[in-house]
N, CA and C atoms as a LAMMPS dump frame, in Angstrom:
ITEM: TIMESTEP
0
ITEM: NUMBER OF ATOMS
381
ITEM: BOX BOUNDS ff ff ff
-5.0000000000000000e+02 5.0000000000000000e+02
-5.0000000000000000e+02 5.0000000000000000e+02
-5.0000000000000000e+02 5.0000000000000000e+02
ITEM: ATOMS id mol type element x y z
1 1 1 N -421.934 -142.076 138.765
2 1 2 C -421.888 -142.705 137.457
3 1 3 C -422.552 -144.076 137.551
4 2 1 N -423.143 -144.599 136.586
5 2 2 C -423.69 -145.778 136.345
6 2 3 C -422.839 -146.847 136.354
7 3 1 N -423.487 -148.108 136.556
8 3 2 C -422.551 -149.089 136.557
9 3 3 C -423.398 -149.971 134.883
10 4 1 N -424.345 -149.664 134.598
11 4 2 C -424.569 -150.129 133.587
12 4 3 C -425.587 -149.209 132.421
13 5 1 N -424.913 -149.626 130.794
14 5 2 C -425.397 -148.629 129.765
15 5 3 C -425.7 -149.295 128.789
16 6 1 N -426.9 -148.954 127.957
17 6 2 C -427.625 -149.605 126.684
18 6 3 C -426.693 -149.466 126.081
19 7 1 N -426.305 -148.277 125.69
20 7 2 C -425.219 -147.616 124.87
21 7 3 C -423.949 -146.967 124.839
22 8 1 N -423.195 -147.463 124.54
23 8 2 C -421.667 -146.713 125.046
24 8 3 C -421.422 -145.841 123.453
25 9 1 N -421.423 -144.734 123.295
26 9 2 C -420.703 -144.217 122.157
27 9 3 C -419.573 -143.575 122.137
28 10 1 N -418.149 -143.713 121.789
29 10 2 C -416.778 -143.414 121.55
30 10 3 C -416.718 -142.169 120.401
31 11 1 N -416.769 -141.106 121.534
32 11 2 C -416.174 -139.951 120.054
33 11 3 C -417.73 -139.03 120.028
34 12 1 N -417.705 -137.976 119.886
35 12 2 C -418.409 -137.065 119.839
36 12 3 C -418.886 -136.18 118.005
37 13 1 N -417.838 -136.834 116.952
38 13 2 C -417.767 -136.771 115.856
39 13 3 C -418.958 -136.818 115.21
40 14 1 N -418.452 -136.941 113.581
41 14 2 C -419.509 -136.64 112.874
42 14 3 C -420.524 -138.145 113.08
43 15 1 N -420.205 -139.255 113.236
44 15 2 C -420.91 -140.639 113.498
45 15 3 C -421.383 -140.7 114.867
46 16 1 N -420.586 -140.204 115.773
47 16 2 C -420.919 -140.374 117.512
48 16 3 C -422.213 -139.65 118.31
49 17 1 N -422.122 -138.177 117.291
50 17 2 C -422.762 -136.793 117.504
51 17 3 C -424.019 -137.118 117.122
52 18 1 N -424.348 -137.554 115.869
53 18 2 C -425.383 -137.582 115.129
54 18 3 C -425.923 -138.876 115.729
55 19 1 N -425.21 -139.854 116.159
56 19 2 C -425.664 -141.185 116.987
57 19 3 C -426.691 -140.219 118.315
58 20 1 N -425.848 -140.251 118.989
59 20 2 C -426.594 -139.305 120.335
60 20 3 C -427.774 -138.748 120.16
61 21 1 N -427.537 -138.029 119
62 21 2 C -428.775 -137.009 118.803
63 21 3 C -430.327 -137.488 118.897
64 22 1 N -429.701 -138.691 117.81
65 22 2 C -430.622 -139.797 117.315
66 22 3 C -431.307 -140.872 118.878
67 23 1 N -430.232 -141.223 119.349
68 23 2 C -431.102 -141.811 120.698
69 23 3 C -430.793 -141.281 121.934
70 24 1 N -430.546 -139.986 121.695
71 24 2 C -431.062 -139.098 123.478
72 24 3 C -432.551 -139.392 124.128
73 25 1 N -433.856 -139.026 123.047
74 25 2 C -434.5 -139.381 123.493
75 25 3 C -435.343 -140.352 123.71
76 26 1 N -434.835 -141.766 123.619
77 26 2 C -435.206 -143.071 123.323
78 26 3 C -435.266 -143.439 125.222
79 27 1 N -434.839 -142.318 126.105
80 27 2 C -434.565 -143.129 127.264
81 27 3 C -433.675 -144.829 127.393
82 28 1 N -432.695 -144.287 126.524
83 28 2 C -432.066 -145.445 126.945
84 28 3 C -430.549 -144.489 127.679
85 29 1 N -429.836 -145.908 128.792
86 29 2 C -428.679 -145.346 129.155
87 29 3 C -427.696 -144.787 128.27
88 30 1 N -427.416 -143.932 128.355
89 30 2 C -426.581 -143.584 127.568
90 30 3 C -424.736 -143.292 128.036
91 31 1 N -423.561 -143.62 127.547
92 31 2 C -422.366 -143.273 128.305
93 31 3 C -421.564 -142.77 127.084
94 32 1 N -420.872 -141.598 127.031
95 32 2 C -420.392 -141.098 125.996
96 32 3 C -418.999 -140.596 126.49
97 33 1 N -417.733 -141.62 125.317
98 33 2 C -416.436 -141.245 125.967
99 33 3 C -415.995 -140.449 125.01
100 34 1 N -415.44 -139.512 125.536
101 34 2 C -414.544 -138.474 124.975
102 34 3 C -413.058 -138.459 125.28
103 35 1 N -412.46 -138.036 124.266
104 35 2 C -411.379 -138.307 124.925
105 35 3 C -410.781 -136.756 125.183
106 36 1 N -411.493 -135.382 125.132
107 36 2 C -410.982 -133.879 125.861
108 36 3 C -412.19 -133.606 125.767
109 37 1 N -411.931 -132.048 126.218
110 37 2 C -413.176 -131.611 127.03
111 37 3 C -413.693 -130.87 125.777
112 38 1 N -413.968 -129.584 126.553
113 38 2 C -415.286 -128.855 125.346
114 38 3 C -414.251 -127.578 124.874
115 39 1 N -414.179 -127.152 123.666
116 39 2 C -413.101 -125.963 122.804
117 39 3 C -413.319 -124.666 123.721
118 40 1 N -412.388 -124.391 124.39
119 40 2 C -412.462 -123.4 124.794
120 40 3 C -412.976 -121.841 123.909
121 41 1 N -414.021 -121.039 124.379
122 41 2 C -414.816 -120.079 123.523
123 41 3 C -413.809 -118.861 123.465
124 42 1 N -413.125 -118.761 122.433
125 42 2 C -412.358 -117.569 122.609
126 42 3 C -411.848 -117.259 121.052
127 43 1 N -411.467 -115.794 121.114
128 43 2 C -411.26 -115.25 119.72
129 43 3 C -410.552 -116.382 118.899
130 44 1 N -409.911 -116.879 118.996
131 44 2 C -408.631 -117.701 118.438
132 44 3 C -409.678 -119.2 117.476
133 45 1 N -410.962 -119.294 118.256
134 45 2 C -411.795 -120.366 117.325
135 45 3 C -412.162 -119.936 115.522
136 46 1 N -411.984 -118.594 115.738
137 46 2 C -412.161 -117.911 113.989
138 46 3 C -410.969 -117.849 113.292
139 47 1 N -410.283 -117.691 113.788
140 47 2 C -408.672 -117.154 113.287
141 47 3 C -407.853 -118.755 112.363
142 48 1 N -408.203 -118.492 110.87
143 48 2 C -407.445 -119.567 110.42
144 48 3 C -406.255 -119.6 110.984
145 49 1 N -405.449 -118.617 111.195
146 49 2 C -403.788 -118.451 111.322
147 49 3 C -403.638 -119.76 112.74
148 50 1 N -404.549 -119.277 113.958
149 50 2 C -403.97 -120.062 115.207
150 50 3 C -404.59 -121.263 114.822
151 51 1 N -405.904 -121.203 113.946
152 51 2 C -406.187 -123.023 114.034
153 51 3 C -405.258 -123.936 112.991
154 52 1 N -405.014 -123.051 111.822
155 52 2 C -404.447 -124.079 110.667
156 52 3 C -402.518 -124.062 110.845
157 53 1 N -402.392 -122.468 110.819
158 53 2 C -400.757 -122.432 110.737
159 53 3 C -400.129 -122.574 112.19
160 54 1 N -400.865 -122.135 113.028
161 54 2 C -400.366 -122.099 114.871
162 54 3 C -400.261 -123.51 115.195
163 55 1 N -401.595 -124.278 114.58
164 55 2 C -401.833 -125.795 115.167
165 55 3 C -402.333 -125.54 116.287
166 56 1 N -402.89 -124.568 117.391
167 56 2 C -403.328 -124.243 118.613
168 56 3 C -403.912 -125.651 119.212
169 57 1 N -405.007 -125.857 118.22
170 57 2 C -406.083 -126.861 119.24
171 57 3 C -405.51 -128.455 118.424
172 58 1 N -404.479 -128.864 118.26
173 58 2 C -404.356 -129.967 117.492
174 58 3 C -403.841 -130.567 118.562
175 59 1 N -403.668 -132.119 118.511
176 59 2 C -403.266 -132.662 120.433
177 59 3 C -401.881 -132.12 120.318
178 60 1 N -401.276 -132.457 121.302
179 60 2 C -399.81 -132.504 121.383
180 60 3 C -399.014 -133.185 121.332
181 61 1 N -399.555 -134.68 121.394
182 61 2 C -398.86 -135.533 121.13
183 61 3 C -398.293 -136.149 120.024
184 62 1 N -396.544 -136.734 119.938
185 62 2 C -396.301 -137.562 118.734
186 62 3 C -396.631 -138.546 118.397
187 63 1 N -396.798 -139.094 117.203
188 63 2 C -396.908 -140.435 116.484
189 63 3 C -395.848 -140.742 116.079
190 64 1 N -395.879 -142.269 115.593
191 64 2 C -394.803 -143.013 114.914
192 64 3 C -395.208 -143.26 113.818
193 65 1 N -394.555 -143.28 112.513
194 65 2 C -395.047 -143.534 111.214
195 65 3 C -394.773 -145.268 111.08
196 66 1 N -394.635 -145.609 110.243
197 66 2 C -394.221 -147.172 109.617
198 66 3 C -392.715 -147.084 109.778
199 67 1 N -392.089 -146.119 109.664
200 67 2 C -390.708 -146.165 109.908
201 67 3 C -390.171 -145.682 111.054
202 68 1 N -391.348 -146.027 112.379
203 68 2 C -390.873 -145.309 113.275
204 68 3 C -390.194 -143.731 113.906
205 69 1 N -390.779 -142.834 112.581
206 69 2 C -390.763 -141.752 112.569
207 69 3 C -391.202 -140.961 113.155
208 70 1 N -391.372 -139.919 114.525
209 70 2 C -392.255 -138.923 115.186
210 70 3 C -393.008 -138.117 113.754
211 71 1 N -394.382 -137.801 113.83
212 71 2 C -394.851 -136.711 113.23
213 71 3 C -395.65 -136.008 114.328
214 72 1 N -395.996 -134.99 113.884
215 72 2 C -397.371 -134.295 114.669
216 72 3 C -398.904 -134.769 114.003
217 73 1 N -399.81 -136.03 114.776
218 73 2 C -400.536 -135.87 114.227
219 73 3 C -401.888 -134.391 114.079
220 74 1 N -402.729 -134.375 112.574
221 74 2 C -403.724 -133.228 112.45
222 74 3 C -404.657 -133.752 113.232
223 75 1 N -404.919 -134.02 114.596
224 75 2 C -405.503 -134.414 115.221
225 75 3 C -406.156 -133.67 116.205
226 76 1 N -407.432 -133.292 116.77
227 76 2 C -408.209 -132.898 118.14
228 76 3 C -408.423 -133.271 118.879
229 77 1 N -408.406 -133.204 120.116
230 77 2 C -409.075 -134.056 121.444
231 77 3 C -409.934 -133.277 121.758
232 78 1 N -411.126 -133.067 121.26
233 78 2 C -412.181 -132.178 121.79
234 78 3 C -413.523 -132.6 121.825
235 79 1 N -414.439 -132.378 122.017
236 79 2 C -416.06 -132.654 121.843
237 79 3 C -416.053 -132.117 121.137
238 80 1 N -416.479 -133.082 119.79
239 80 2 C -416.781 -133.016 118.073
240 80 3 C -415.483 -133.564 117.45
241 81 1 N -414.772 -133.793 118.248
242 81 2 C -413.325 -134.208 117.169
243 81 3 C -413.526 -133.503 116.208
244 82 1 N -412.382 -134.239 115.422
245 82 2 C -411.853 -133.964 114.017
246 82 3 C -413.269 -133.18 113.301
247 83 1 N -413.936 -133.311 113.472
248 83 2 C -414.873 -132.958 112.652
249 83 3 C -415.372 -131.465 113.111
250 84 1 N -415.321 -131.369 114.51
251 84 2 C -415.619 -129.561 114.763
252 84 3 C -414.91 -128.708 114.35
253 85 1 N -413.452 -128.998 113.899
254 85 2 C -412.719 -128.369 112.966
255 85 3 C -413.068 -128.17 111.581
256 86 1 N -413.038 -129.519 111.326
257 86 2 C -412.711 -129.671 109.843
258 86 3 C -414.319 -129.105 109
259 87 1 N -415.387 -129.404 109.999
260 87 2 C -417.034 -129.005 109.638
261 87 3 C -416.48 -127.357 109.009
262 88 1 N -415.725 -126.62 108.96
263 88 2 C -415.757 -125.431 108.484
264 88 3 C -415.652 -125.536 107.358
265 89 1 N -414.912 -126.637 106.662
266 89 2 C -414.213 -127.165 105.001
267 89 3 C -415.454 -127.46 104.598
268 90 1 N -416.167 -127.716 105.128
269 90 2 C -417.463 -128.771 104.816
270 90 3 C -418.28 -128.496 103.555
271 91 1 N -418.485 -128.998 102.677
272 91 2 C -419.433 -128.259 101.693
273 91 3 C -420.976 -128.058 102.061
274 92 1 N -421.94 -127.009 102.089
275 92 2 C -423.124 -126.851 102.509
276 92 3 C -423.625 -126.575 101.226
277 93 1 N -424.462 -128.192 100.913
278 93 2 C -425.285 -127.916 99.122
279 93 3 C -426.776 -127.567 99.751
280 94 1 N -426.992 -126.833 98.205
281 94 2 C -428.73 -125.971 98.241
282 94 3 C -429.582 -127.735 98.383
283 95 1 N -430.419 -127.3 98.673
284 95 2 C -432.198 -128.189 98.417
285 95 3 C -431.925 -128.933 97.409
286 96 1 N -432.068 -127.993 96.106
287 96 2 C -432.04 -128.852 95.061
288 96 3 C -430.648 -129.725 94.314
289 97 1 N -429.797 -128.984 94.896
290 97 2 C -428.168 -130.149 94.749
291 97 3 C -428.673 -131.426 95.683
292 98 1 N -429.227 -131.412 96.469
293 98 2 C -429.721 -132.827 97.555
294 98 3 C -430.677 -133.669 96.662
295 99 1 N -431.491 -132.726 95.779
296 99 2 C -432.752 -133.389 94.918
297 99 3 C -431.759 -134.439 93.894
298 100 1 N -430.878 -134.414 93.475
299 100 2 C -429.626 -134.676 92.635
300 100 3 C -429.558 -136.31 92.819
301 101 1 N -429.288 -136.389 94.491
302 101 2 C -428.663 -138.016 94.356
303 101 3 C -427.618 -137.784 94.743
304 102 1 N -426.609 -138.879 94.052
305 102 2 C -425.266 -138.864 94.357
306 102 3 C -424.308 -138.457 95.374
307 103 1 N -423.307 -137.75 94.723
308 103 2 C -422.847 -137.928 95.931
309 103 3 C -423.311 -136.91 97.08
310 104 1 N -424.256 -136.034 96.66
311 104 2 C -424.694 -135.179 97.776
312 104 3 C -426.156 -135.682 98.443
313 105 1 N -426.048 -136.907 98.309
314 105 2 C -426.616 -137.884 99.35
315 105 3 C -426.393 -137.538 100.973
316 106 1 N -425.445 -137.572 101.334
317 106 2 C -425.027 -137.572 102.493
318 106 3 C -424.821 -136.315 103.121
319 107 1 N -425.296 -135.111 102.27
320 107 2 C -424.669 -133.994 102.866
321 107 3 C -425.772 -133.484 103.835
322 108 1 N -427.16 -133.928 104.119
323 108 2 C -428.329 -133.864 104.633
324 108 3 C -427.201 -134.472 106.393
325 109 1 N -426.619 -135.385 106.339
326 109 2 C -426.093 -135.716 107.637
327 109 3 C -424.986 -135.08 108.021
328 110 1 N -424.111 -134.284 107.091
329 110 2 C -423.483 -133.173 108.007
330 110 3 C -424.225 -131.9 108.318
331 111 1 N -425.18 -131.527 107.762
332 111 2 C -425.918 -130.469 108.351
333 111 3 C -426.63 -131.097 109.698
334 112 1 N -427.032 -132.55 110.245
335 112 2 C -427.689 -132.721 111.237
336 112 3 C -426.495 -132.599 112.267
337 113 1 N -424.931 -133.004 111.968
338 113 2 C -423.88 -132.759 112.587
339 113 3 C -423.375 -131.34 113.054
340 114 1 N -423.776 -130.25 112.341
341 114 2 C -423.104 -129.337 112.353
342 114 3 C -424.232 -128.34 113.341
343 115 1 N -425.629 -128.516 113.309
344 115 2 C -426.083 -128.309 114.617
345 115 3 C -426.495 -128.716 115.635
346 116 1 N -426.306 -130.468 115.9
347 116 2 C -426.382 -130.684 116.936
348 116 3 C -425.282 -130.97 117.945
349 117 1 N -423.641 -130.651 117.033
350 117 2 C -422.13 -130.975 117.462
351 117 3 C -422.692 -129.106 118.279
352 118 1 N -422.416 -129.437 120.413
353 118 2 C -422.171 -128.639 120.617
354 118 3 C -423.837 -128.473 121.487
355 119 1 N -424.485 -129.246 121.489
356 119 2 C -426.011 -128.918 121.836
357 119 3 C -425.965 -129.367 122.962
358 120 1 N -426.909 -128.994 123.996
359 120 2 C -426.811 -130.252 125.74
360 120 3 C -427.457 -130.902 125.464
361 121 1 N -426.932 -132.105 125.382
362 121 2 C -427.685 -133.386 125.318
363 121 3 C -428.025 -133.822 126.774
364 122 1 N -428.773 -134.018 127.612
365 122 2 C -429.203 -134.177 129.077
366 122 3 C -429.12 -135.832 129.736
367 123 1 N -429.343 -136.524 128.191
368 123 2 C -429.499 -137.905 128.584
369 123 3 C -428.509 -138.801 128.586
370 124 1 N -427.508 -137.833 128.538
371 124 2 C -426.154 -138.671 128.196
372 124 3 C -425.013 -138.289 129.561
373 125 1 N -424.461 -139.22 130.009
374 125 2 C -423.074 -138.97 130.461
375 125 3 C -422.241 -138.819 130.15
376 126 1 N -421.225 -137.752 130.273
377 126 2 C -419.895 -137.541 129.656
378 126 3 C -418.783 -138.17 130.35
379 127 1 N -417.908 -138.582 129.778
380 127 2 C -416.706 -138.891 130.714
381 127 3 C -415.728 -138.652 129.956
């Protein structure tokens, strides 16, 4: 591992992912923290039941609310976070809904998310 990096990016998400993508090939250092590994490939990634009602891939750990309350947070520890999940909710607008403006401005950057969340990036270190 390096002892020094142009770039440190936190999170593999929809901002982290699309960061990377963007300067993999700039040759600069790159160090990318994650905080779990990669979704294990198995039937159970299609199955609303184990991802939404099972909670399968959600962390395990509790939170405290404002009142010091345990909940379960809806949370992932995975490469893509929250967002390799949730990218299924995602709305995917036509060409011309993008020609529009507004708020489907931005939907041009979850499609750059949704195929490069998951790609080998070569220039990057994982940790």
């Amino acid at each position: 591992m390096n002892d020094h990096y142009d770039v440190i990016i936190i999170g593999t998400g929809a901002g982290g992912g699309t960061l990377l993508h963007k300067l993999a090939p700039s040759g600069k250092q790159i160090l990318v923290l994650e905080r779990g590994g990669f979704i294990p490939r198995e039937k159970d990634n299609w199955s609303s039941r184990a991802n939404v009602m099972e909670e399968k891939y959600h962390a395990p750990e509790k939170w405290l609310d404002s009142n010091g309350k345990e909940f379960q947070p809806g949370t992932h520890y995975y490469v893509g976070g929250n967002t390799k999940f949730y990218g299924a909710a995602l709305f995917r607008f036509r060409q011309q809904d993008r020609a529009q403006g507004g708020a489907y401005l931005h939907s041009n950057e979850f499609d750059q998310v949704t195929f490069y969340l998951g790609q080998s990036i070569s220039s990057a270190e994982f940790i």
